[in-house]
DRENZAMAR-406821 format. One line per 10 residues: their letters; for each residue x, y, z of C-alpha. Coordinates in pm, whole numbers. Example, Ala and Ser with C-alpha at 12.3 -4.5 7.8 and 13.67 -1.06 7.14 Angstrom:
<sites>
AS) 1230,-450,780 ~ 1367,-106,714
</sites>
This chain:
<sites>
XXXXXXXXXX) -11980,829,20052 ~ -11634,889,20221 ~ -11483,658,19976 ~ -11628,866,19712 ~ -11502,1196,19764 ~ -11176,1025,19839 ~ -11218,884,19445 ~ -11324,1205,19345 ~ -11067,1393,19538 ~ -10812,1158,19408
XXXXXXXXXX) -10933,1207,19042 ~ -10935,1569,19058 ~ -10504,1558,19203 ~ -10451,1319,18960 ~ -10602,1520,18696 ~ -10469,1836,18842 ~ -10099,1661,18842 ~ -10172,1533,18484 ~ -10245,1923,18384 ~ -9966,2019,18545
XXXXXXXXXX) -9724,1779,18339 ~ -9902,1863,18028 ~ -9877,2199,18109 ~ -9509,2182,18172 ~ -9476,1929,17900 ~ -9658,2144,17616 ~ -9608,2475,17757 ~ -9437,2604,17434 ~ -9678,2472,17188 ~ -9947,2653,17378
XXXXXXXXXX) -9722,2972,17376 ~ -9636,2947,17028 ~ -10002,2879,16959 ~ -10093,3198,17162 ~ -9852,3420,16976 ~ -9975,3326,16679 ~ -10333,3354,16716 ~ -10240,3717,16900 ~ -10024,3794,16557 ~ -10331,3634,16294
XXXXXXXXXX) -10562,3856,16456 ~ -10433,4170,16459 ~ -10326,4174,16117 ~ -10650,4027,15970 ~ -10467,3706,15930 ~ -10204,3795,15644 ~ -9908,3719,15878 ~ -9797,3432,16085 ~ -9528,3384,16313 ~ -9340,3037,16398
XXXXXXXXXX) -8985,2986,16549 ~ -8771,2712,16548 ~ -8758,2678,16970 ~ -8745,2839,17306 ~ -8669,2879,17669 ~ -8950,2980,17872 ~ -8885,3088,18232 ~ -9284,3169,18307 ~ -9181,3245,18712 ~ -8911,3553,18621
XXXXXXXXXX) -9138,3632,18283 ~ -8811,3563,18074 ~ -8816,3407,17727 ~ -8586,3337,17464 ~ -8705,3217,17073 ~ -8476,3133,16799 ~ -8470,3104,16426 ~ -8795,3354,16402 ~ -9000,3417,16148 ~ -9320,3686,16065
XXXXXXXXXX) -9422,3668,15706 ~ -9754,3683,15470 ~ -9943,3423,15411 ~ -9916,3387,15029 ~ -10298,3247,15044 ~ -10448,3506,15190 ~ -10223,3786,15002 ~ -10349,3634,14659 ~ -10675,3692,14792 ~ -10599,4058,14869
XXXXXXXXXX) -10458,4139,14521 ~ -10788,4042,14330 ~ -11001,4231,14557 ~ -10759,4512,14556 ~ -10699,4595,14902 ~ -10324,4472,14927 ~ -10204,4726,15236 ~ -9940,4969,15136 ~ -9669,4705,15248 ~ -9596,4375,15315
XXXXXXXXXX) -9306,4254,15581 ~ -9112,3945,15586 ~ -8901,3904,15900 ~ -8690,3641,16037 ~ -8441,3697,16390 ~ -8173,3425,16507 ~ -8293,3497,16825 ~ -8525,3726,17023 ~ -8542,3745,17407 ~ -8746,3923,17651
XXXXXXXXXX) -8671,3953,18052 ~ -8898,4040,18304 ~ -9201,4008,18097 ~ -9570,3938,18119 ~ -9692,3659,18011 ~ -10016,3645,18114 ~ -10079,3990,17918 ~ -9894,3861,17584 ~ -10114,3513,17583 ~ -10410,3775,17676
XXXXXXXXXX) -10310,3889,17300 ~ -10332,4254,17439 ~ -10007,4409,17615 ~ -9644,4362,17615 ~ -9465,4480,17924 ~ -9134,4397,17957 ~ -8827,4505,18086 ~ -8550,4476,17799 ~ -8608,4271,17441 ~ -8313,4203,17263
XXXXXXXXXX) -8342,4084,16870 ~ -8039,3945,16775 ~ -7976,3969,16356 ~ -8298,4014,16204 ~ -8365,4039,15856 ~ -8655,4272,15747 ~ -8800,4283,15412 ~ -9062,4523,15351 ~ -9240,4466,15002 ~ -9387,4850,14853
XXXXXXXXXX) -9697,4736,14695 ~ -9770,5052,14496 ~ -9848,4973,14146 ~ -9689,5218,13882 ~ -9441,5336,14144 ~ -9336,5318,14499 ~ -9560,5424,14752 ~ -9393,5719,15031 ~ -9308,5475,15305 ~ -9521,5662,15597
XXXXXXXXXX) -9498,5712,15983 ~ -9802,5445,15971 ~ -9601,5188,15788 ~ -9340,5191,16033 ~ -9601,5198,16314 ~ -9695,4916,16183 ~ -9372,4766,16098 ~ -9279,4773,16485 ~ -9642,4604,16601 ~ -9514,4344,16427
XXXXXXXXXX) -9183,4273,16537 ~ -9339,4275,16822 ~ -9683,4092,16824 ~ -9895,4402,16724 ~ -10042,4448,17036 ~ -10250,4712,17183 ~ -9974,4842,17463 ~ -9620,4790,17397 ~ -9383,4899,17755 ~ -9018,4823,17795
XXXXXXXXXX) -8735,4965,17966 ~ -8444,4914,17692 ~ -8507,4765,17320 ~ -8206,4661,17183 ~ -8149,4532,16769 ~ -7817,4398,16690 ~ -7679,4323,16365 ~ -7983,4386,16189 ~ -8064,4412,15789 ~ -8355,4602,15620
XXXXXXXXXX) -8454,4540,15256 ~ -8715,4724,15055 ~ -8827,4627,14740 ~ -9075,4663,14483 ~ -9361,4409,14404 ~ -9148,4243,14153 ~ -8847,4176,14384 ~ -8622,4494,14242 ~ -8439,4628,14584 ~ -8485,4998,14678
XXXXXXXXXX) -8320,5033,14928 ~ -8100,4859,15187 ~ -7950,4884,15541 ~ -7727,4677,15642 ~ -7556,4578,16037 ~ -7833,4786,16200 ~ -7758,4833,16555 ~ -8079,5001,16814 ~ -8080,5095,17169 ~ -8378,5213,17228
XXXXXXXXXX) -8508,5320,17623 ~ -8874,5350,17781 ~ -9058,5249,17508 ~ -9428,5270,17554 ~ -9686,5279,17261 ~ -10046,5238,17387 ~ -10400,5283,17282 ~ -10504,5558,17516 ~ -10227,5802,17333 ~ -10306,6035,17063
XXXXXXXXXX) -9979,6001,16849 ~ -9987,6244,16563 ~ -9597,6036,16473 ~ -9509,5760,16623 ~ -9123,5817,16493 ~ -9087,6177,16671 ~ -9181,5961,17010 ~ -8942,5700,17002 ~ -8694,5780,16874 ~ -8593,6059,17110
XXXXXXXXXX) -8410,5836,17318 ~ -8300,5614,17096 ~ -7911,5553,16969 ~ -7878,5395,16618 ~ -7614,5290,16450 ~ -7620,5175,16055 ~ -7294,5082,15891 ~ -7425,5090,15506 ~ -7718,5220,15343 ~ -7805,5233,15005
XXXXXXXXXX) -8102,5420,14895 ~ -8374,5421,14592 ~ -8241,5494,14241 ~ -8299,5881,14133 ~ -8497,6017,13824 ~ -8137,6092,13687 ~ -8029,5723,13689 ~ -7838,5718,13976 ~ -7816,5609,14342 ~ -7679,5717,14684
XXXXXXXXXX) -7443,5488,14939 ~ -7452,5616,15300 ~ -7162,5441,15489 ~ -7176,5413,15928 ~ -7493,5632,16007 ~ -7490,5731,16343 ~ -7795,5880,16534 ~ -7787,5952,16913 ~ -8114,6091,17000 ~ -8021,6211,17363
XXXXXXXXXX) -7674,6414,17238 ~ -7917,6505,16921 ~ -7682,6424,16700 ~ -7650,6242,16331 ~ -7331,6142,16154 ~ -7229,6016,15852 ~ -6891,5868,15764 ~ -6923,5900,15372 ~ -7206,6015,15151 ~ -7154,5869,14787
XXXXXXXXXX) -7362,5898,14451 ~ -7317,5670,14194 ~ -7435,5649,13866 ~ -7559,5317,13709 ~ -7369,5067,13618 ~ -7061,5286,13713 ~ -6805,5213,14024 ~ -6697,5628,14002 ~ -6903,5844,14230 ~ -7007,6168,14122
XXXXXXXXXX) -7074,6304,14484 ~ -6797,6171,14769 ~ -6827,6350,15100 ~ -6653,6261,15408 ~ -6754,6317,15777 ~ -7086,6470,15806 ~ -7207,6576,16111 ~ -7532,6775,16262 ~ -7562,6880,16559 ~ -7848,6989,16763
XXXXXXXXXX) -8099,6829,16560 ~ -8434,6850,16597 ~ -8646,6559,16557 ~ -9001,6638,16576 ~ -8924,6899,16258 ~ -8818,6661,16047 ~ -9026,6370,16087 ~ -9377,6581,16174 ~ -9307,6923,15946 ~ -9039,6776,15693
XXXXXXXXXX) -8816,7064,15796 ~ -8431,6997,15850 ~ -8362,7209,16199 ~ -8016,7207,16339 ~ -7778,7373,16525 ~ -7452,7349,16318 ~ -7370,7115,15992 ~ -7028,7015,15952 ~ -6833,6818,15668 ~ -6520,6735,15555
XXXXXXXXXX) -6562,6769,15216 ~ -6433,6577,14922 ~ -6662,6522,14622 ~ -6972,6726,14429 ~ -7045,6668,14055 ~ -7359,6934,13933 ~ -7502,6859,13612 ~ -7547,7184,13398 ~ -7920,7236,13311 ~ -7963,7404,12979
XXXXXXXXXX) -8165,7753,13047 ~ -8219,7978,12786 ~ -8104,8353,12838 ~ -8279,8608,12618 ~ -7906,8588,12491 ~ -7927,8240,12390 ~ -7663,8185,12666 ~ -7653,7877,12928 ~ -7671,7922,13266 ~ -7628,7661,13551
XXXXXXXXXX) -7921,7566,13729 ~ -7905,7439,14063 ~ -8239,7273,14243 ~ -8339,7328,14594 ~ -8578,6995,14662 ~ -8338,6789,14860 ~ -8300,7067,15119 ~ -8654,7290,15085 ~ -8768,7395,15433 ~ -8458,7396,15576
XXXXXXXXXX) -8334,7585,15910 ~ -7963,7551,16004 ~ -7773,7755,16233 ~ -7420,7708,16066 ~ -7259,7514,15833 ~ -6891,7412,15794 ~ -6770,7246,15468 ~ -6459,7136,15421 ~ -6217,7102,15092 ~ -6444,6980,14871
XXXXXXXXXX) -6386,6973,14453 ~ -6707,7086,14276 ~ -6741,6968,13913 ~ -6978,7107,13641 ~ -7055,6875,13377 ~ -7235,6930,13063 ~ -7426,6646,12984 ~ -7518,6767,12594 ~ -7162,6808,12551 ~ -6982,6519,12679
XXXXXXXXXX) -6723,6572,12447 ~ -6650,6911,12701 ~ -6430,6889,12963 ~ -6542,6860,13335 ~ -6536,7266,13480 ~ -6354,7168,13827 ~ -6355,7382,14105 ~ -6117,7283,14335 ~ -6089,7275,14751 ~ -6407,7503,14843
XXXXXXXXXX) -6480,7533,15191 ~ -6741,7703,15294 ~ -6855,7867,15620 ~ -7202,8023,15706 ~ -7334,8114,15994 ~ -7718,8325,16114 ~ -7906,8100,15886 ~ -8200,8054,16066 ~ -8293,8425,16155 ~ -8320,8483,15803
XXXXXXXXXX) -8635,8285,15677 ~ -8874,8034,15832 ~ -8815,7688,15629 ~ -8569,7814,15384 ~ -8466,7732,15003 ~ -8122,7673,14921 ~ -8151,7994,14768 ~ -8278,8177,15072 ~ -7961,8019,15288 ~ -7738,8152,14961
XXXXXXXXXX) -7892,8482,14927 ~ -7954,8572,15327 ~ -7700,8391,15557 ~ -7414,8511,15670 ~ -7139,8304,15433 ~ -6784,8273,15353 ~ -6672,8064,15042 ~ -6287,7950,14987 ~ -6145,7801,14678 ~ -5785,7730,14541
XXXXXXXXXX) -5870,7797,14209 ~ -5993,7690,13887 ~ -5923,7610,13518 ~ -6096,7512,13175 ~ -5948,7573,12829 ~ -6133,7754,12541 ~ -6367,7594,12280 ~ -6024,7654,12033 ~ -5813,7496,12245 ~ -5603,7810,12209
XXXXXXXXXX) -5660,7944,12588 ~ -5585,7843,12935 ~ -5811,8048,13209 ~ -5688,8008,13577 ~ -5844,8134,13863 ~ -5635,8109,14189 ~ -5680,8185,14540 ~ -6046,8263,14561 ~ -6246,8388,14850 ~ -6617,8539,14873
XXXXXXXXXX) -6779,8681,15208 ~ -7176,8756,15147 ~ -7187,8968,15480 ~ -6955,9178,15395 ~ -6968,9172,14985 ~ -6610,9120,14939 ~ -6428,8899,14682 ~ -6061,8857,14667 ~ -5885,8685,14406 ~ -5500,8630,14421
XXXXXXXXXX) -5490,8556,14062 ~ -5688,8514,13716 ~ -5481,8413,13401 ~ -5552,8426,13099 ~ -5318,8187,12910 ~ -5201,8088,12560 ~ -5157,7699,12513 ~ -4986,7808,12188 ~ -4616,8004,12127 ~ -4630,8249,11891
XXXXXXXXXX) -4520,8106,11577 ~ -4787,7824,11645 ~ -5100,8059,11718 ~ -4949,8259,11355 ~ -4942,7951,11191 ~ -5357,7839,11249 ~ -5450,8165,11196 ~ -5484,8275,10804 ~ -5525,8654,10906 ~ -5373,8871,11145
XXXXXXXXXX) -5521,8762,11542 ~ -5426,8947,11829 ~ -5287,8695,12073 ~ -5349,8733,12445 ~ -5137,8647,12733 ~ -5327,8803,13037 ~ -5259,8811,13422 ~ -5422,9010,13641 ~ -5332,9038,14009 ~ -5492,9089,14362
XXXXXXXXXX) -5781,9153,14294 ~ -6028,9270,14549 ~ -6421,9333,14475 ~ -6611,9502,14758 ~ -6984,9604,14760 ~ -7068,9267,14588 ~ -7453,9179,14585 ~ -7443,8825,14612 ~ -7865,8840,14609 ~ -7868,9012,14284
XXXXXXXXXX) -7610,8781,14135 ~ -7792,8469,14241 ~ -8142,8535,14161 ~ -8160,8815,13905 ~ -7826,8697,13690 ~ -7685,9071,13774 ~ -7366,9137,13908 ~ -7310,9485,14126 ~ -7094,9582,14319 ~ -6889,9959,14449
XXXXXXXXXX) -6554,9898,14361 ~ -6239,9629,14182 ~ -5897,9700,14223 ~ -5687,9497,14045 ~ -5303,9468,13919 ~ -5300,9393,13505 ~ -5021,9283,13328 ~ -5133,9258,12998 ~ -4906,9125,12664 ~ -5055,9144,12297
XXXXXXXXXX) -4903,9030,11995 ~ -5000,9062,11634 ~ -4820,8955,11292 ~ -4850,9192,11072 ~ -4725,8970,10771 ~ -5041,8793,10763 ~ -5336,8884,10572 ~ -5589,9130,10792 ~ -5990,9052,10876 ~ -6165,9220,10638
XXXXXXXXXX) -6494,9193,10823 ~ -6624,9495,10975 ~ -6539,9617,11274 ~ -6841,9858,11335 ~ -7046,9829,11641 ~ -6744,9638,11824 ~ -6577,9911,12039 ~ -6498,9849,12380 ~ -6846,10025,12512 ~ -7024,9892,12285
XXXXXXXXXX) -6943,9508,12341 ~ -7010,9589,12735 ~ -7379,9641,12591 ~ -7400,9305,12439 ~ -7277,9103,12742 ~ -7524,8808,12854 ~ -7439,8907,13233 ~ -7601,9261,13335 ~ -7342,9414,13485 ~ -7272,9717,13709
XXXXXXXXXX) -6951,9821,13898 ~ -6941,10170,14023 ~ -6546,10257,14017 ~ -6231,10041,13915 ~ -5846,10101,14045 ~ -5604,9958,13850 ~ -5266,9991,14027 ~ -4911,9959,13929 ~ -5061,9789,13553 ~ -4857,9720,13278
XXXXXXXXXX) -4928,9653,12896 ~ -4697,9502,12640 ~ -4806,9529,12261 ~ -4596,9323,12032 ~ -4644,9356,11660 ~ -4425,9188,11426 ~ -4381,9428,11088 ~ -4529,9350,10759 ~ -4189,9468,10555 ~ -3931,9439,10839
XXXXXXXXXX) -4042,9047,10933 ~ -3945,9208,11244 ~ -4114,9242,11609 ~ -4165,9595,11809 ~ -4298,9597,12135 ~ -4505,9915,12274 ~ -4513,9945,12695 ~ -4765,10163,12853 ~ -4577,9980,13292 ~ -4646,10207,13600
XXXXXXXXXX) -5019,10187,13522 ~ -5226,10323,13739 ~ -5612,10463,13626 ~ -5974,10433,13781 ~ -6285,10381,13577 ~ -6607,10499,13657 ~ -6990,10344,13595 ~ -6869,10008,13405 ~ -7260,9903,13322 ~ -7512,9785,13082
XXXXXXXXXX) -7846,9810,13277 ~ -8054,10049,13092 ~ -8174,10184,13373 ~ -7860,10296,13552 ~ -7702,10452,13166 ~ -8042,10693,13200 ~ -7895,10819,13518 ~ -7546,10832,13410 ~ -7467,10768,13014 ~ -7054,10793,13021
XXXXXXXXXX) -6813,10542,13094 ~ -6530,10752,13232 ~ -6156,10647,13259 ~ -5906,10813,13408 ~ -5506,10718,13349 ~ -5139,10722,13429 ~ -4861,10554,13252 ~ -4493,10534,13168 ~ -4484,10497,12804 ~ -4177,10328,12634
XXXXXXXXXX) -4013,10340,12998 ~ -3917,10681,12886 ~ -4190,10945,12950 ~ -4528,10998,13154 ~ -4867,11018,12957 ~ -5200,11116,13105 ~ -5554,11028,12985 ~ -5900,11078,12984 ~ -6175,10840,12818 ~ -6531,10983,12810
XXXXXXXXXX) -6692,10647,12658 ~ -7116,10656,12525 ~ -7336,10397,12694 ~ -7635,10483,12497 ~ -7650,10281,12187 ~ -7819,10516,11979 ~ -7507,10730,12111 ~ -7136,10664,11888 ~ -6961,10959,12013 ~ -6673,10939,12257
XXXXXXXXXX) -6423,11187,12341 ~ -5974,11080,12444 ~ -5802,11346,12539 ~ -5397,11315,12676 ~ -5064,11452,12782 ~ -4735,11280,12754 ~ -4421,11478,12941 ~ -4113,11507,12795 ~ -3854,11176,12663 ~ -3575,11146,12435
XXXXXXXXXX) -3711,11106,12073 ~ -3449,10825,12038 ~ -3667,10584,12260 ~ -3916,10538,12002 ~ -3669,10341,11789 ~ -3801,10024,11953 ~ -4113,10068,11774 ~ -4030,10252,11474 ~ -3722,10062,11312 ~ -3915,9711,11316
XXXXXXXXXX) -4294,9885,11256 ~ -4231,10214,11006 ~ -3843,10116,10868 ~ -3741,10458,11012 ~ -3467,10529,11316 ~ -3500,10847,11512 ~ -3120,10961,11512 ~ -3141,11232,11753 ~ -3408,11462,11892 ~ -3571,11565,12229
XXXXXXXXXX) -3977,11526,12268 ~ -4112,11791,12466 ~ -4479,11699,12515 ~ -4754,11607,12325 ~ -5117,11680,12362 ~ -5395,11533,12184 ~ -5797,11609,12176 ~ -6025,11358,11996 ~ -6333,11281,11883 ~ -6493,11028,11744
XXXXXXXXXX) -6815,10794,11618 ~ -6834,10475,11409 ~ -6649,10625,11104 ~ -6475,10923,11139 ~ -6203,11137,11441 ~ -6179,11510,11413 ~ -5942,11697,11663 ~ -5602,11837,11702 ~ -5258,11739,11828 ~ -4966,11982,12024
XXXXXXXXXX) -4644,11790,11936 ~ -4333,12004,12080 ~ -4007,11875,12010 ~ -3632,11957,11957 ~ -3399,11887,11715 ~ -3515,11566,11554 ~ -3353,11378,11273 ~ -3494,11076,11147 ~ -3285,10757,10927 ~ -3496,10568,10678
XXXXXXXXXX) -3438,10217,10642 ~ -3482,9916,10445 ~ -3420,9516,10503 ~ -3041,9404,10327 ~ -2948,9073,10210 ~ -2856,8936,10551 ~ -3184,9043,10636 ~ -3080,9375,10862 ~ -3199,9701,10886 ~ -2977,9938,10699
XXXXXXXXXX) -2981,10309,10653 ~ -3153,10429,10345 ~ -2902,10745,10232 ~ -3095,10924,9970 ~ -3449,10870,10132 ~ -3296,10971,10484 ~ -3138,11289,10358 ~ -3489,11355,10173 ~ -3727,11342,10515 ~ -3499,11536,10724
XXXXXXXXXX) -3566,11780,10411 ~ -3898,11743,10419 ~ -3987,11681,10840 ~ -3970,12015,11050 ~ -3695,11965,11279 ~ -3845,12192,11529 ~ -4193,12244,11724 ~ -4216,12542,11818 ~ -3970,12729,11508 ~ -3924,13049,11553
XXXXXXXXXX) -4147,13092,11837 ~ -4438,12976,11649 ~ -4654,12649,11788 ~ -4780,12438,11522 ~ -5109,12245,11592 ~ -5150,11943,11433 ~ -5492,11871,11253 ~ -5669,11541,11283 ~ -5968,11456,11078 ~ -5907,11051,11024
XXXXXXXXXX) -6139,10806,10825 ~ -6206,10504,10995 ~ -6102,10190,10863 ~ -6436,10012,10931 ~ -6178,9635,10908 ~ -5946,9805,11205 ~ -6025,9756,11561 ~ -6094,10050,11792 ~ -5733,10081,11891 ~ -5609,10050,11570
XXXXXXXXXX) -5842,10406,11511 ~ -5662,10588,11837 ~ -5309,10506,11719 ~ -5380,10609,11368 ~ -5551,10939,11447 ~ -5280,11080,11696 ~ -5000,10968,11439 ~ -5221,11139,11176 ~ -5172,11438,11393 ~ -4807,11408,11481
XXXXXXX) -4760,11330,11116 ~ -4930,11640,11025 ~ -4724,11859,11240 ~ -4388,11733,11103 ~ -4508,11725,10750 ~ -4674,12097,10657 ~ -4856,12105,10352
</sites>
């Protein structure tokens, strides 16, 4: 019997020594056997795992595999498709090497925890396959729960100190293989990661990744509705500093190397984590940029005018809440896609600055953070040329504050591309051109609100300095289109843009009015410098011309750099109203400084003569001025002149001696005042300045000329 249990003792160390070599011997195949059963069975057996081979130290629970790979098993995924129950993705992941210290390996071949204290995964390759049919399905906070159970064994608990992914690559594609999006050299630290099946997780992203530091260096994500795609280059997130930052934001259309949207730096600050991922808000402190690159693409809304109007939508930033935003120079261009043949509208070097945007609305639009934040906008400027080719408008120096309603503008020109023998020679009739420049010009009282989401633009008061040149060639044949209905006032009325602005200051304005003469081939130039006037209730809102019908301006001027003239303008906002009321004063000037004007325009010289004052009272509709003119004057003797054969003015003897004849020399003669009559037809083919000019000379003519 002794000698039995000494055979059976022996049998059971030998056998126990035999385990133990197999054991040590096949150690890893039962491992890798273990993991994959563990892996088959929590995913209903559509993935398996194998690895190329391993150190196991089973005594300090550390492990190293290499050459790793989790992917479908094409059998079993056939199967899914005909029965329709593929899930909403499918991975394929491989890892040169993954290692875990300080683990448990009695739990992992359990197939039920993972405890560890740090697992490094060293360049893996994720490829996540969007089953969705028709389209791609929204990649969910369950998908990437799920993506994460199996990169790591999809077990039931999941505990470890540090996670760490270096050099990693994510690819998403379609069912057909297209890629949707990409990220490339993804770096993780990750600390106290526990996922387990006693916790109620309503995300599993908003729990880990608050301590969690990511770094990406290139992303590229989905192609847009509009055919075009967006490049994210070195994405930084550090969850603990909550902070995310972006070296470069770029949009690209298809097929094209040229981004439409560059911008450099991008940083937030203070973010807030659970808002985004759990609420799909965007919460943070303060937004900074650097600027560089927007291109908006003009939508085509109809006005009742028939007018376009940019469009801008809100979806990429609805529901957010940021406390401040910083922008630097950035160029924004406007492109109009139906007219490609148009140039690009560039604005160029906005920065912006905005501040108290999240007391203002819970989850706002982008039109809540334009209409109710406290902003500031800077530009350099801007230009586009005309339809014609023929102008040049330049906006420089540009700067808008919504808290305070202010605009300033250093300088808006209005410029012709074309000298003046060029614009006469496209033109077939006479065309005023315009070379306009208006200075320092400051707009307070400005409702941004109104402007943005009603298309009306108020505001208390412009001030602005004008310098204004006009020139006209007479020698050319004149519109003979009508003219009615196309006053001043009147156009106001027809404006796409409902406008309001309480009170305008012009200061220190000037106006130059060159006309070239019709028998004289010569030019005369008419200044009104020293400018200085104030216009009251510039508007075409119905409802503000029932409260106040008149457009009211108010003038000073040098005239001819010779004498001062004062006027009034009472102007009719009603359209069923035509009549409008200029009265005037102009202060004493030597008669001779009208030469400039009347040798070139009316072949006459003014040879001597002294202008006292003259006062004039008009009114006026759509056809017709009555009123009366005061002309006092001194001793005036006029020349009358005519073109020679070297093409000079010369003095017209006979005629000359006839009109001083015929012109009183004197206003008031012998102590009488003689009041000059005006009742003027209106030329309906002459503009509404054209009517002015004619009616006071009709006056002033009437006074020197008794019938």
């Amino acid at each position: 019997m002794k000698d039995f249990f000494k055979i059976l003792l022996g049998i059971i160390i030998a056998g126990a020594i035999a385990g133990y070599i197999y054991l040590q011997k096949n150690k890893k195949s039962i491992l890798k056997n273990s993991i994959q059963s563990a892996i088959q069975k929590k995913s209903d057996s559509l993935y398996f795992i194998q690895y190329d081979s391993s150190k196991i130290d089973e005594v300090n629970g550390n492990t190293s595999f290499y050459n790793i790979s989790l992917q479908s098993d094409s059998v079993q995924k056939s199967m899914l498709k005909t029965s329709d129950s593929l899930p909403n993705v499918l991975y394929n992941i491989h890892a040169d090497e993954i290692t875990a210290t300080g683990i448990d390996i009695p739990g992992l071949l359990k197939g039920q925890n993972v405890t560890a204290k740090s697992i490094t995964i060293i360049k893996p390759v994720i490829k996540i396959i969007n089953t969705g049919a028709d389209k791609p399905k929204r990649f969910t906070y369950k998908d990437t729960l799920d993506l994460y159970k199996k990169i790591l064994g999809g077990f039931n608990s999941i505990s470890t100190d540090t996670i760490q992914v270096i050099n990693g690559t994510v690819l998403i594609t379609d069912k057909k293989g297209k890629e949707l999006t990409t990220l490339e050299n993804i770096n993780i630290s990750l600390n106290h990661f526990l996922i387990d099946s006693t916790r109620n997780y309503q995300n599993l992203i908003s729990y880990f990744i608050k301590d969690v530091k990511v770094t990406i260096e290139n992303i590229q994500l989905p192609e847009f509705a509009n055919s075009s795609r967006i490049n994210i280059t070195r994405l930084v997130y550090d969850a603990p500093k909550k902070l995310l930052h972006l070296d470069a934001v770029q949009q690209y259309k298809l097929h094209d190397t040229k981004p439409i949207v560059d911008i450099k730096n991008i940083q937030l600050n203070q973010l807030n984590t659970d808002a985004f991922v759990m609420f799909q808000q965007l919460k943070a402190g303060l937004v900074t940029c650097d600027g560089g690159l927007v291109t908006i693409y003009k939508k085509n809304k109809k006005l009742l005018s028939g007018d376009e109007a940019i469009v801008l939508t809100n979806n990429l930033i609805d529901k957010a809440q940021i406390g401040g935003i910083q922008l630097g120079k950035t160029n924004i261009v406007v492109i109009n896609p139906a007219k490609p043949e148009q140039d690009p509208f560039v604005i160029h070097n906005v920065k912006l600055s905005a501040s108290n945007i999240t007391s203002n609305t819970n989850g706002a639009t982008l039109s809540d953070l334009v209409n109710n934040a406290d902003w500031e906008l800077f530009a350099s400027g801007f230009t586009f040329i005309n339809k014609q080719k023929i102008y040049k408008f330049i906006v420089q120096g540009l700067q808008l504050n919504n808290k305070t309603g202010k605009v300033k503008v250093n300088r808006i020109l209005y410029k012709p591309l074309l000298s003046e023998a060029a614009f006469v020679k496209i033109n077939k009739m006479q065309k005023d051109r315009y070379n306009l420049n208006f200075n320092h010009i400051n707009l307070t009282g400005v409702n941004f609100k109104k402007l943005i989401s009603d298309n009306i633009l108020e505001m208390e008061q412009a001030s602005l300095e004008p310098v204004l040149k006009i020139f006209n060639d007479r020698t050319l044949s004149f519109d003979t289109s009508s003219k009615v209905g196309k006053y001043p006032h009147q156009l106001l009325l027809k404006l796409p843009l409902r406008l309001y602005i309480k009170k305008v200051v012009v200061n220190n304005g000037a106006v130059f009015y060159k006309e070239r003469g019709r028998k004289s081939k010569k030019s005369g130039i008419v200044t009104f410098t020293r400018i200085n006037a104030q216009i009251n209730n510039i508007t075409n809102i119905a409802e503000r011309i029932k409260r106040n019908g008149i457009l009211r301006l108010n003038a000073t001027a040098l005239f001819l750099n010779a004498g001062n003239i004062v006027t009034e303008w009472l102007l009719p906002l009603n359209i069923m109203d035509t009549a409008f009321t200029v009265t005037g004063h102009l202060g004493a000037m030597n008669a001779m400084a009208l030469n400039s004007i009347t040798e070139p325009l009316q072949m006459a010289s003014v040879k001597k003569g002294k202008i006292n004052k003259l006062n004039f009272d008009i009114k006026g509709n759509n056809y017709k001025v009555n009123g009366q003119t005061t002309f006092l004057y001194t001793n005036l003797h006029v020349t009358v002149l005519k073109i020679n054969k070297n093409k000079k003015l010369k003095k017209r003897g006979v005629l000359s001696l006839l009109a001083n004849t015929v012109i009183v020399n004197n206003n008031p003669k012998n102590g009488n005042i003689y009041v000059g009559k005006i009742d003027f037809n209106r030329d309906i083919q002459k503009s509404f300045f054209n009517l002015l000019w004619k009616s006071i000379f009709s006056g002033v003519k009437n006074t020197l000329i008794r019938n």
